[in-house]
VOSEFI-840794 format. One record per residue: residue in one letter; chain; x, y, z of N, C-alpha, C in turn. Coordinates in steps of 0.1 Angstrom, whole numbers. Layout:
// VOSEFI-840794
res,chain,n_xx,n_yy,n_zz,ca_xx,ca_yy,ca_zz,c_xx,c_yy,c_zz
A,A,X,Y,Z,X,Y,Z,X,Y,Z
...
// end
This chain:
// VOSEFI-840794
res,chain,n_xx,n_yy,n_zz,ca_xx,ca_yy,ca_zz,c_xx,c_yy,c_zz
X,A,-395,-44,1320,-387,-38,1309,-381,-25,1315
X,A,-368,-23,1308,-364,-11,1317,-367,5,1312
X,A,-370,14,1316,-372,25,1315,-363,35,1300
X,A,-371,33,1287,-357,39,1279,-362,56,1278
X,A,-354,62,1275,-349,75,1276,-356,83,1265
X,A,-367,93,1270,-375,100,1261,-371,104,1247
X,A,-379,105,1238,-373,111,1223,-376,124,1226
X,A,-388,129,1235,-384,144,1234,-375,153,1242
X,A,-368,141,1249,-361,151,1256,-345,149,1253
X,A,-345,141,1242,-327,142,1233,-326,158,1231
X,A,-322,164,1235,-314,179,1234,-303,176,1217
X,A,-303,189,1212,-296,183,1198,-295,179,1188
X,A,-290,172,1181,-290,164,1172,-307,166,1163
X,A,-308,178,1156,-322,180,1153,-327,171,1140
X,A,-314,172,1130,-313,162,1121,-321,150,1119
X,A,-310,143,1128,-312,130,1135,-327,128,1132
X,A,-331,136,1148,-343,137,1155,-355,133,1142
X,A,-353,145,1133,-363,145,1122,-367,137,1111
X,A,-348,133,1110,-355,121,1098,-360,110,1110
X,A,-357,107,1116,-364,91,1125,-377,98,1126
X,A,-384,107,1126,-400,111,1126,-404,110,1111
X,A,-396,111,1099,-402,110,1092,-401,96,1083
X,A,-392,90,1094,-394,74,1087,-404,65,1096
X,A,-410,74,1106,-422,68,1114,-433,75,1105
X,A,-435,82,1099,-446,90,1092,-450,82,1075
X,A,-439,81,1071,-433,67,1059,-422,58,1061
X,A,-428,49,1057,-415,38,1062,-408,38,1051
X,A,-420,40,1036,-418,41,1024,-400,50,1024
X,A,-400,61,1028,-387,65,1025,-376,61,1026
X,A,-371,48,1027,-362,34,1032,-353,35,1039
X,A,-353,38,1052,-346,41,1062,-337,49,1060
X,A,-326,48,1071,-320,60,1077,-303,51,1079
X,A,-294,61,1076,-278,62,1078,-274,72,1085
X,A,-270,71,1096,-265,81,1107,-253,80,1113
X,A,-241,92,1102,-227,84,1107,-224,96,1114
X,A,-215,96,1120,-206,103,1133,-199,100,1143
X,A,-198,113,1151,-188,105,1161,-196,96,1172
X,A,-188,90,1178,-194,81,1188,-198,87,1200
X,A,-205,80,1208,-214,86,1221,-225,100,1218
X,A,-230,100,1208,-242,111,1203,-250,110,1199
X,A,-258,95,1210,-273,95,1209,-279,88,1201
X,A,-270,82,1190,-276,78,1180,-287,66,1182
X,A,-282,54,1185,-291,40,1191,-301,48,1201
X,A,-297,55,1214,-307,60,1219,-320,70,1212
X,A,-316,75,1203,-324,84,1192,-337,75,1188
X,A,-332,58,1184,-332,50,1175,-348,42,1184
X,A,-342,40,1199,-348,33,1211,-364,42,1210
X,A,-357,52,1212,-368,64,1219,-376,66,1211
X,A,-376,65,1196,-384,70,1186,-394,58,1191
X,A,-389,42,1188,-397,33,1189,-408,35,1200
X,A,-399,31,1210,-410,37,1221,-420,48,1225
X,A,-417,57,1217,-429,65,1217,-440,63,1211
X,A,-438,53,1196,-447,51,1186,-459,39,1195
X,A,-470,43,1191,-479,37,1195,-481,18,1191
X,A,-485,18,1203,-485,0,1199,-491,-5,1185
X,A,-489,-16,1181,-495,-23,1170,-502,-38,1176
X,A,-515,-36,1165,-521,-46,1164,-511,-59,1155
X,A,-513,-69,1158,-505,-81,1154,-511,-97,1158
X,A,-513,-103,1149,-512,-116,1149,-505,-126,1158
X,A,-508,-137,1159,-502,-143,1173,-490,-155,1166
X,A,-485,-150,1152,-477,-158,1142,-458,-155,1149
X,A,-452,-160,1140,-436,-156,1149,-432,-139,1143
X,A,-443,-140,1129,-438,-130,1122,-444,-119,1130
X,A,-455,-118,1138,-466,-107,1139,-471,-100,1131
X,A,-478,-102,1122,-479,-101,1109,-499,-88,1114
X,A,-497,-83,1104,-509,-70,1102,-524,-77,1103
X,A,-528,-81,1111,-543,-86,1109,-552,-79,1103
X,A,-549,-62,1096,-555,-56,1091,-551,-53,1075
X,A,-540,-61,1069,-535,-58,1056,-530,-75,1054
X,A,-542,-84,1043,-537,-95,1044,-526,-96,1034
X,A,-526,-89,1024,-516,-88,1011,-502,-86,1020
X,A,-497,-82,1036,-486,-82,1037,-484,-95,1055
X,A,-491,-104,1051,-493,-114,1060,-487,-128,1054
X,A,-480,-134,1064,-472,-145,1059,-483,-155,1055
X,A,-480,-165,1049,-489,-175,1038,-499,-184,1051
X,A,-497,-182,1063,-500,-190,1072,-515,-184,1081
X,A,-510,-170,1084,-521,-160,1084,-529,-159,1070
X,A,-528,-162,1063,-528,-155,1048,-544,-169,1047
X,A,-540,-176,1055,-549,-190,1055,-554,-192,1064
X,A,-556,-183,1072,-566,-185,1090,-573,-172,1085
X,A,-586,-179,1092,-604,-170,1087,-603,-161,1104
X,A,-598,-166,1117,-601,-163,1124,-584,-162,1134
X,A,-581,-145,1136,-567,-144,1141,-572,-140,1157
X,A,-563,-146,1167,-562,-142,1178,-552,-131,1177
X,A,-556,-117,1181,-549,-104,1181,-545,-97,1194
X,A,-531,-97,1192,-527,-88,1207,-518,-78,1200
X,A,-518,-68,1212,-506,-56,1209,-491,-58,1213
X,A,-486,-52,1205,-471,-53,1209,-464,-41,1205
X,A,-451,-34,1212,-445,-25,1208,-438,-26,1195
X,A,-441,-13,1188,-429,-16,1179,-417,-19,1177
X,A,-413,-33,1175,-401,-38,1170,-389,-28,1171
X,A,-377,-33,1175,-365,-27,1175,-356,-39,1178
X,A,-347,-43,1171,-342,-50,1169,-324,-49,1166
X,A,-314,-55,1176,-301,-47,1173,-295,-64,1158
X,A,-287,-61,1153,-283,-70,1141,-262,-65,1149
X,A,-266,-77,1156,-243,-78,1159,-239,-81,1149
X,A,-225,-75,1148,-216,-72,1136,-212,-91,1134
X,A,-212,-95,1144,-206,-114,1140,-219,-118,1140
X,A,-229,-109,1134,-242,-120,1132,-240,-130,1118
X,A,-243,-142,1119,-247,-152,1108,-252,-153,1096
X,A,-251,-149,1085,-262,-150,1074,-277,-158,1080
X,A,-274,-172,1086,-284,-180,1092,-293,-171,1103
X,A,-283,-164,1112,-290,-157,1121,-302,-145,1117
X,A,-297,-143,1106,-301,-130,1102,-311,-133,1097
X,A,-311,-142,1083,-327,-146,1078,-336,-156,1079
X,A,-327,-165,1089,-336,-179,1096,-331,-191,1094
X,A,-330,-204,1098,-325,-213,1089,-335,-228,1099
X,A,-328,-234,1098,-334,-249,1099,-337,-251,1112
X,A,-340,-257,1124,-340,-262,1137,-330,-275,1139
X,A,-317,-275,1135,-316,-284,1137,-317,-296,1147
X,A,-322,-292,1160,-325,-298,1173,-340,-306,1170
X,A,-348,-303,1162,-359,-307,1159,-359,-317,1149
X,A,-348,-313,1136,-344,-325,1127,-338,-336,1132
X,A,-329,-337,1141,-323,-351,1144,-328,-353,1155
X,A,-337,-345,1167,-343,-356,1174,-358,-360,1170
X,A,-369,-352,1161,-378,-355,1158,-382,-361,1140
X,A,-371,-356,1136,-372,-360,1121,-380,-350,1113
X,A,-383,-339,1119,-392,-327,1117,-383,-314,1108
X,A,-390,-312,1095,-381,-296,1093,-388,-284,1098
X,A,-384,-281,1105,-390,-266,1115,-382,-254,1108
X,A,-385,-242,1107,-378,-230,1101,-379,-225,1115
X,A,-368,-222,1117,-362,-214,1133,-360,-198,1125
X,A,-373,-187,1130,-370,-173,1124,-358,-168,1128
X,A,-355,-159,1118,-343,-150,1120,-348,-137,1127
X,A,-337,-127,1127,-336,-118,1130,-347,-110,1123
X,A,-347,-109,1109,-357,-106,1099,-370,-105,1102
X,A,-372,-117,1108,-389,-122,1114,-393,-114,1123
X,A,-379,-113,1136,-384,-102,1146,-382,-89,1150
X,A,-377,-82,1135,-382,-70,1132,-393,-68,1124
X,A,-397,-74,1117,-409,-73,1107,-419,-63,1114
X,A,-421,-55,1105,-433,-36,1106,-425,-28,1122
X,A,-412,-33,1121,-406,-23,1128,-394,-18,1125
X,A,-380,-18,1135,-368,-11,1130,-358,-21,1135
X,A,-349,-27,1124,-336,-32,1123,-322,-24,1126
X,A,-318,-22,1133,-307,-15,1140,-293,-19,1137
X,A,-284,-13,1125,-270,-18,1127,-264,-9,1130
X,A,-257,-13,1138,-244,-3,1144,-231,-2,1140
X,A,-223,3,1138,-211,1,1126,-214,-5,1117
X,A,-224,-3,1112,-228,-7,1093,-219,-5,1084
X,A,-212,1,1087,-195,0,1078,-188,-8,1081
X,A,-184,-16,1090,-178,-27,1091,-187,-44,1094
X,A,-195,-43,1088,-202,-54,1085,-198,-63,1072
X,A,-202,-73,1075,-197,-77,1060,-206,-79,1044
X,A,-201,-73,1035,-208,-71,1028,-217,-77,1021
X,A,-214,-90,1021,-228,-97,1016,-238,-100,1025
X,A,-241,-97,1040,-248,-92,1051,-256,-81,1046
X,A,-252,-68,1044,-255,-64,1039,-265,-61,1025
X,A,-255,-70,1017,-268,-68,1005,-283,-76,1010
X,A,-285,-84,1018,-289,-88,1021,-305,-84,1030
X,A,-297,-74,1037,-306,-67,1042,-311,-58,1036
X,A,-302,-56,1028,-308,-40,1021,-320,-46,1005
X,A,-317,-57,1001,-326,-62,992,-344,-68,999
X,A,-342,-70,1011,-351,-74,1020,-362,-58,1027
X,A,-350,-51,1026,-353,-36,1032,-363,-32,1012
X,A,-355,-32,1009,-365,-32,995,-379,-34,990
X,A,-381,-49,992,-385,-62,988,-404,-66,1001
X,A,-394,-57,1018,-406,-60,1022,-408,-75,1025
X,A,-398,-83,1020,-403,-99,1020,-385,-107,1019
X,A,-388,-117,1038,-378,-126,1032,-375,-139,1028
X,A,-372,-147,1014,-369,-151,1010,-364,-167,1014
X,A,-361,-178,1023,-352,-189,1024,-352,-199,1019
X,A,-346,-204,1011,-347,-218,1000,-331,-224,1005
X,A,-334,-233,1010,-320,-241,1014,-325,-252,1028
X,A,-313,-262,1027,-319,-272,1033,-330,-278,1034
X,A,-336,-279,1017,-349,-280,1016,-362,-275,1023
X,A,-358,-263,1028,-366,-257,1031,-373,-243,1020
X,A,-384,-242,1020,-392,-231,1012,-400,-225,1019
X,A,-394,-213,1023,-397,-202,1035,-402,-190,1031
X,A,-413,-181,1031,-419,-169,1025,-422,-162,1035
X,A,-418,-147,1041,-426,-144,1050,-424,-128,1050
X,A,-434,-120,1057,-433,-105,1062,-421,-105,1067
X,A,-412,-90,1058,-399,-84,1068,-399,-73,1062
X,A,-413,-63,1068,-414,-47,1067,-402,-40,1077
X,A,-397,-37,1071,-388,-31,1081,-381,-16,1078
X,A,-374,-14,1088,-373,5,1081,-355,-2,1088
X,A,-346,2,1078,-338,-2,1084,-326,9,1083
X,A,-318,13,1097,-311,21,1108,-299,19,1104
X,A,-287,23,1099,-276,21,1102,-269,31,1108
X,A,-260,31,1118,-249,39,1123,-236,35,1122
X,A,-222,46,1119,-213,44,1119,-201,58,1122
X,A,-193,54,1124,-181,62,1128,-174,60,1108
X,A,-172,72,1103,-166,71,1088,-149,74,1089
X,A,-147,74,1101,-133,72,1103,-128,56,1105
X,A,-139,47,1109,-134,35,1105,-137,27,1094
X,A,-142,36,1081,-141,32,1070,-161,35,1068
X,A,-158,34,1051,-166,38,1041,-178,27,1037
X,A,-186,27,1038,-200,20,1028,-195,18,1011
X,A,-199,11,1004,-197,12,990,-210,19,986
X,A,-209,31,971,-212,38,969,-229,30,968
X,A,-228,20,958,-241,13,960,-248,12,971
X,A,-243,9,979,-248,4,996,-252,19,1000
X,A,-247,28,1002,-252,40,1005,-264,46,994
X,A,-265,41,983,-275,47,977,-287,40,979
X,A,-285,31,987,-303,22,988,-306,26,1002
X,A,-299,37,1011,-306,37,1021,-315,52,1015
X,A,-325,52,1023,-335,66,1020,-330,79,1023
X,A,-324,78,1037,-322,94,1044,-302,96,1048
X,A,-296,103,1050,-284,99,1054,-281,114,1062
X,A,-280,114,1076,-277,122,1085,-261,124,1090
X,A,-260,135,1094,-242,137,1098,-250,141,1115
X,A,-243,131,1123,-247,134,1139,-230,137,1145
X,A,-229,151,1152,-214,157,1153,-217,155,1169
X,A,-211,155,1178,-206,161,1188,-207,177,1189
X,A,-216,177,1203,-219,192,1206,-205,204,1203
X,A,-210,218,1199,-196,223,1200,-199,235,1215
X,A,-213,236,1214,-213,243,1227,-210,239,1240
X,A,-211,250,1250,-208,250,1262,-223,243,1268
X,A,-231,249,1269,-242,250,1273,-252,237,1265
X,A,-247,233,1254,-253,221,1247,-246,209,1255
X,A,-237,210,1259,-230,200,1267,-241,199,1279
X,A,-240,214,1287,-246,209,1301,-256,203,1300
X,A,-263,209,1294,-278,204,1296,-280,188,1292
X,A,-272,181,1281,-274,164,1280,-269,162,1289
X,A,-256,167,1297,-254,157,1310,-264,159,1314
X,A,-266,177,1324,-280,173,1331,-289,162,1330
X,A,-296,161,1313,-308,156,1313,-305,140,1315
X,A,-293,136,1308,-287,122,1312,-288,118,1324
X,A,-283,124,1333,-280,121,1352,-293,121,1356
X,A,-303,133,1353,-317,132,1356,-326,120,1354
X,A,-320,114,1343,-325,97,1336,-321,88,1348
X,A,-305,90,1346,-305,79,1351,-303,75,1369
X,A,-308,86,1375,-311,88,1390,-319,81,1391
X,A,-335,89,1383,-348,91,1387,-354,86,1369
X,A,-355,73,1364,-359,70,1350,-377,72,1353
X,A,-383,68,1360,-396,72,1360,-399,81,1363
X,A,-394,90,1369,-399,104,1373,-391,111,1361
X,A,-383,110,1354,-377,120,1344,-389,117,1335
X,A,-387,102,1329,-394,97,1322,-414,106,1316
X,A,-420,107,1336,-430,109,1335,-432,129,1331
X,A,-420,134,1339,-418,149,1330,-417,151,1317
X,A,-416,144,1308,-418,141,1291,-428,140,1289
X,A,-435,132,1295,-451,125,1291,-456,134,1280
X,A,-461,145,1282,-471,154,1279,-463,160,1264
X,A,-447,163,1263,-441,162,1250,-442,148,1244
X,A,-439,135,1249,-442,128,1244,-454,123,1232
X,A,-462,127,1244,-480,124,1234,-481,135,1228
X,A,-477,146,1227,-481,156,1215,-472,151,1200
X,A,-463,143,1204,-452,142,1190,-460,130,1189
X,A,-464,121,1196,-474,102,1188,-484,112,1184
X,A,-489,126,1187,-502,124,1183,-499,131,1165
X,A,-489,137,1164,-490,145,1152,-481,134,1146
X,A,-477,124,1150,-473,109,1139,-484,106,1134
X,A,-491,106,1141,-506,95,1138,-514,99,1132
X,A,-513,119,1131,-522,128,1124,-518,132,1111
X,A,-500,129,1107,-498,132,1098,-492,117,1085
X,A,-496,107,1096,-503,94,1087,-515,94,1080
X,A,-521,98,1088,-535,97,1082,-534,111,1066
X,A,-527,122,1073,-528,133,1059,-521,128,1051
X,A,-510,117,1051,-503,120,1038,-505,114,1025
X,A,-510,112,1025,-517,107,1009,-526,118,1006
X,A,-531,127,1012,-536,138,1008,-526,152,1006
X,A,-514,145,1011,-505,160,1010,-503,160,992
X,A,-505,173,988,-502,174,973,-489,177,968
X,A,-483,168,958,-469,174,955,-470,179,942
X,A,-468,192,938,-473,199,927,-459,193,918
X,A,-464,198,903,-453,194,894,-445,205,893
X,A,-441,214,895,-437,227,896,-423,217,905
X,A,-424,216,921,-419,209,926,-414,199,929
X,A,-417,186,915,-416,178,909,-400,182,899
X,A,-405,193,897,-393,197,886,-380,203,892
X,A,-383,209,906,-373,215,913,-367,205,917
X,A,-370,193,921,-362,182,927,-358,174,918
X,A,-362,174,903,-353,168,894,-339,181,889
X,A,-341,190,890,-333,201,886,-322,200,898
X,A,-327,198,915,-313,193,919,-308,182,919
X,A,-314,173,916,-303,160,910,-297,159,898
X,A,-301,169,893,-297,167,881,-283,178,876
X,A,-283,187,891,-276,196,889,-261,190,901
X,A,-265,182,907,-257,177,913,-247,161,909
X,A,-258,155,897,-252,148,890,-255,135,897
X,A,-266,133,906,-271,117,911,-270,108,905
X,A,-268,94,904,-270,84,899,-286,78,899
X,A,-294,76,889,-304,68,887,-319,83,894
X,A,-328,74,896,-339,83,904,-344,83,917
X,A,-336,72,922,-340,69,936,-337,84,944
X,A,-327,88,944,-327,103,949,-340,112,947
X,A,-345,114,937,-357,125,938,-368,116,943
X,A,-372,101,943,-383,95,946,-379,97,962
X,A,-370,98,965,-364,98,982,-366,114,990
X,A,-365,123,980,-365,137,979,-379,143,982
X,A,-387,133,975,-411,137,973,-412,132,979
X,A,-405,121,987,-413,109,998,-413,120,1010
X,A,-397,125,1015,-391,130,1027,-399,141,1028
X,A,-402,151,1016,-406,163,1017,-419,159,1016
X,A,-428,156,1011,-441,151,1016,-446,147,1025
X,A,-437,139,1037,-437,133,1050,-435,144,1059
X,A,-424,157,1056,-425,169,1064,-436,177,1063
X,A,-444,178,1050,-454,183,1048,-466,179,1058
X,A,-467,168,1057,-475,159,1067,-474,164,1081
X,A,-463,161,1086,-457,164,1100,-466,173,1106
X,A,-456,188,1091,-463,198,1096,-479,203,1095
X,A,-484,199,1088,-497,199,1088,-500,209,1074
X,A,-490,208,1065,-494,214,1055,-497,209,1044
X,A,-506,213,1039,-517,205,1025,-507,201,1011
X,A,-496,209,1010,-489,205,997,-475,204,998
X,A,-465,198,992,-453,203,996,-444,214,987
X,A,-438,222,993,-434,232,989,-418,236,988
X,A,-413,250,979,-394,246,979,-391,245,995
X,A,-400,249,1005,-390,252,1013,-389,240,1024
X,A,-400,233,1020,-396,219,1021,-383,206,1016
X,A,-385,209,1000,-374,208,992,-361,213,1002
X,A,-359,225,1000,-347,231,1008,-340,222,1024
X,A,-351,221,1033,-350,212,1040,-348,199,1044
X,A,-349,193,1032,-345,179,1029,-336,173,1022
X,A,-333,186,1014,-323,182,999,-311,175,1009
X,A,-305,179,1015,-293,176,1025,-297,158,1027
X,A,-302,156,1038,-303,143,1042,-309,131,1031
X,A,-318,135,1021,-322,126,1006,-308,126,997
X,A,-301,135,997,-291,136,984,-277,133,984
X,A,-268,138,1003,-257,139,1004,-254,128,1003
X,A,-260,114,1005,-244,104,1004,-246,96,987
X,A,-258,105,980,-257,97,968,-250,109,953
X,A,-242,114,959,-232,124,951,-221,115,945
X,A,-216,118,936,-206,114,930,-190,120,933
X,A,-181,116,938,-166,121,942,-162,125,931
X,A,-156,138,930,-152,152,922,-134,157,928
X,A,-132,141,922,-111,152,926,-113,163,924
X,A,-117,174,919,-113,185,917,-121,195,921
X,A,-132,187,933,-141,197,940,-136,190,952
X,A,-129,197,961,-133,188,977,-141,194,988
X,A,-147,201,981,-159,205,986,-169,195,996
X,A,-171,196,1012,-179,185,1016,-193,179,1007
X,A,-205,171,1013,-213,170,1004,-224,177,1009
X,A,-225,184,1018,-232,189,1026,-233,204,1017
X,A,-216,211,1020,-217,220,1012,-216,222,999
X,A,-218,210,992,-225,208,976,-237,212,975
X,A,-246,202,981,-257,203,979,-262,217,985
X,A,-260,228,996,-262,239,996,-260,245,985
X,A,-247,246,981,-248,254,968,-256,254,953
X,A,-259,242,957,-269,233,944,-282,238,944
X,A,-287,239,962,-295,243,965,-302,261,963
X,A,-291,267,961,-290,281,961,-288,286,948
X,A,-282,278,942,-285,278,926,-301,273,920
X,A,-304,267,923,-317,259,917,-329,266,924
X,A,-331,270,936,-340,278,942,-336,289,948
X,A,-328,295,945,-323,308,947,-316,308,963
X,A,-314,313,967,-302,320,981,-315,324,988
// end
């Protein structure tokens, strides 16, 4: 396998960087939308996170299903007393823009039906991301019932196939990635509101933020194991405070006080529905974690409102205000400046 390109040593993009840590900390927060301009890391961002994350235990099924959580194990595991268990990296998985409905959630064998008379379920794409990360790349120019697709499954935890007489049930935990350029067009408002986090990744404006990614780029890709092995030691400090701030977060406390501040900015910004503030206590509870703090607090709030809120705003002809600088101001109204 070839050598991919450390997460701690992406220069930049801090955003980015942070929500993909805190959708390794909860998956619960339903992935991540990362639009901007092109060549800024993003898929790489996406690579590196995986790879840093520590292996998983898994079943020897197509799904690789949790030999330690039977309630999210396909019906097959779900019915074996005794699992042969190996490790495997966390899943990462790319979804091409001419992918198939068939491709994506699985469909028949037909090579098995007409030469053996056999119905076989050939996994999708679904199967081999399951408890990892689904990757689309121009997710704005996919087609939309693809989309709903995924994103009900991204929901749901579970996919679905009834056709060709087939009746298919299986694990598809997934945290699911989209990237796009919004100069070649827009998400529908729905579709943006079911993902968890939504990041704006720009192009450097510095001088010196330039050099240093070439540098660190050319240093990759000279010398991939020796750059590689100069990370190590940032590497395993960021798996170890994933792994430490798994285990805290269900002890991190979210007071009602700050219950109320995150309904007062959605409410001051005019969100649709509640998935916004349940996306708002997840993110800021998962930074709480990160950081090793026992509760979460505004200034947690403060640091998250942006990536949980901006793409689930409502368009204001008469504000053209970005949504970035909405929700600042929302922000500075509701918890002060």
């Amino acid at each position: 396998m070839s050598a991919r390109y450390p997460f701690s040593a992406i220069a930049g993009q801090e955003e980015l960087k942070q929500a993909l840590l805190l959708t390794a900390v909860d998956p619960l927060i339903g992935g991540l939308l990362a639009f901007g301009d092109r060549g800024t890391g993003k898929s790489t961002a996406v690579r590196a996170l995986a790879a840093l994350l520590p292996e998983i235990r898994a079943t020897s099924c197509p799904y690789h299903c949790d030999p330690d959580s039977p309630a999210a194990q396909c019906p097959v595991c779900r019915a074996t007393t005794t699992h042969k268990i190996r490790k495997i990296p966390i899943p990462v998985v790319d979804l091409p823009l001419g992918a198939t409905e068939d491709r994506v959630l699985g469909a028949l064998n037909l090579e098995r039906a007409l030469s053996h008379g056999e119905k076989h379920f050939e996994p999708g794409l679904l199967a081999q991301a399951n408890r990892g990360y689904l990757y689309v790349d121009e997710v704005n120019l996919l087609e939309d019932h693809i989309v709903d697709l995924l994103l009900d499954v991204a929901a749901s935890g579970e996919n679905v196939v009834e056709r060709e007489g087939l009746s298919i049930r299986h694990p598809a935990r997934i945290v699911l990635v989209g990237s796009g350029n919004p100069e070649e067009g827009e998400l529908r408002p729905q579709l943006l509101d079911r993902f968890g986090l939504s990041v704006e990744v720009r192009t450097p404006s510095q001088v010196a933020d330039w050099v240093e990614i070439v540098k660190r780029r050319d240093a990759f890709e000279r010398d991939p194991e020796g750059f590689s092995a100069q990370w190590e030691k940032a590497e395993d400090q960021t798996r170890r405070r994933i792994l430490k701030a798994r285990r805290a977060l269900h002890a991190v406390v979210v007071p009602d006080a700050i219950l109320a501040r995150a309904a007062e900015l959605c409410i001051n910004l005019k969100t649709d529905g509640l998935r916004g503030q349940l996306t708002l206590m997840r993110a800021a509870r998962a930074r709480a974690a990160f950081a090793g703090d026992r509760q979460v607090t505004e200034a947690h709030l403060r640091e998250l409102a942006a990536p949980a809120l901006r793409h689930r705003l409502r368009r204001n002809p008469l504000d053209e205000t970005g949504s970035t600088a909405r929700i600042s101001r929302a922000v500075a109204e509701v918890l002060g400046a």
